[in-house]
N, C-alpha and C positions, 0 to 999 in steps of 0.2 A: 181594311178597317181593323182586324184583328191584331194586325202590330202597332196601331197606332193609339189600340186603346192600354197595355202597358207605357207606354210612356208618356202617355195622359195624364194617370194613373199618380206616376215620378215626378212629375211635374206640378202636382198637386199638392204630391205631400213637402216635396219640397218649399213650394209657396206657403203652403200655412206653419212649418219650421220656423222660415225667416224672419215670419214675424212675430214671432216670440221674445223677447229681447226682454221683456222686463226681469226683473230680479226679486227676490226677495232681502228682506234685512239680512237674514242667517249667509244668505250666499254672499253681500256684499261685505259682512262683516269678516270672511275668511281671505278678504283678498289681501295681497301684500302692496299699499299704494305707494310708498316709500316717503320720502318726505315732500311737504309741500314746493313744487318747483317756484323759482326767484324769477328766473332769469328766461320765463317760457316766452314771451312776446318777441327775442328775439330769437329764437329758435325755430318760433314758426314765418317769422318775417323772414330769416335765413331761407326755410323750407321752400317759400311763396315765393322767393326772391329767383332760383331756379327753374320756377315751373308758369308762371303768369307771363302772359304775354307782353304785358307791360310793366310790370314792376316797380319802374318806377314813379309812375303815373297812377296807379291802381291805388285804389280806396279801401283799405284795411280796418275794419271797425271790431279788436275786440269787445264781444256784448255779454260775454258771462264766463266762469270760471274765474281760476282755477278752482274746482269743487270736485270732489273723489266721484267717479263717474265707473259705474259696472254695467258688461251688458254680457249674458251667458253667449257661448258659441253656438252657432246654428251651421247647419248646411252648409250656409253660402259664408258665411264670415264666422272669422276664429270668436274666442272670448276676447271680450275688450276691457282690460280695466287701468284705472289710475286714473291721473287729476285730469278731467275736461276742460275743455276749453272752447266757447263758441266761436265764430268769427264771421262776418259777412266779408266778403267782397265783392268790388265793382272792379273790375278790368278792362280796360282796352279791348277791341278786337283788331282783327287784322287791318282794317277798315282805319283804324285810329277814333272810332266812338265806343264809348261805354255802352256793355250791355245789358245792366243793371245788377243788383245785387245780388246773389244767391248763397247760402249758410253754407259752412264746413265746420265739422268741427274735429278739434286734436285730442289724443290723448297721451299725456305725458307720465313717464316714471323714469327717475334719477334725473333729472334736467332733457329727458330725449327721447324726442318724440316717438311712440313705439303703435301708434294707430292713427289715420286721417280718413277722416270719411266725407265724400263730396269733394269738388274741386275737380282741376285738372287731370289730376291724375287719376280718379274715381267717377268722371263724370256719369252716370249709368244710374237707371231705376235704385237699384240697390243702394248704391255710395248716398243717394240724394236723399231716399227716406231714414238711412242711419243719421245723416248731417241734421235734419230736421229733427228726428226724433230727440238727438241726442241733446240739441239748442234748447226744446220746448225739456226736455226735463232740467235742464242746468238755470231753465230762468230766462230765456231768450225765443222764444216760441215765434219763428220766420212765418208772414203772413204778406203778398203780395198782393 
């Protein structure tokens, strides 16, 4: 019982870190977002075009951005910043039926994508409340 209440403990402070993410004006005004990206819808369609199981079948809805998006670094995830971008998709599964929508969202600096949270590649507790959080503040709040 004694070793397992240190890592209790760690595991504690780590959870309430992660969810710290909001930011202040002063921290977002220091960040360098570069300029607004042009050409980001196919850069993430590139991204999705790799990693979805269907691709070319799958349901792509950008629903907000590009808008300058800051989230401080925690524990479990680096600093996030530059132009957001929400996104829902519906994919295929192995099956060959869709399995409804679920939010990701990117974040871009110089035209290239440099954070994705949610999706395939991030499917986990973690990636899913970054995706959400990051939707509901850019203007796209994921509600099933």
């Amino acid at each position: 019982m004694k070793r397992l209440l240190p890592i209790a403990l760690l595991a504690a402070v780590l959870a309430a870190a992660a969810c710290n993410t909001q930011v202040t004006k002063e921290e977002m005004a220091t960040a360098d977002y570069g300029p607004k990206p042009v050409n980001y819808q196919d850069e993430i369609r590139s991204y999705l075009h790799l990693r979805l199981t269907d691709p070319k079948d799958a349901i792509v809805e950008f629903r907000a951005g590009p808008q300058q998006l800051y989230n401080r670094g925690t524990p479990v995830r680096g600093e996030q910043y530059g132009w957001g971008v929400c996104v829902w998709v519906n994919d295929k599964n192995k099956s060959g039926a869709y399995d409804g929508f679920y939010p990701m969202s990117f974040v871009l600096r110089n035209e290239k994508i440099v954070a994705v949270n949610g999706g395939p590649d991030d499917a986990n507790i973690i990636g899913s409340r970054y995706a959400r959080e990051q939707c509901e503040r850019l203007g796209a709040p994921f509600k099933q």
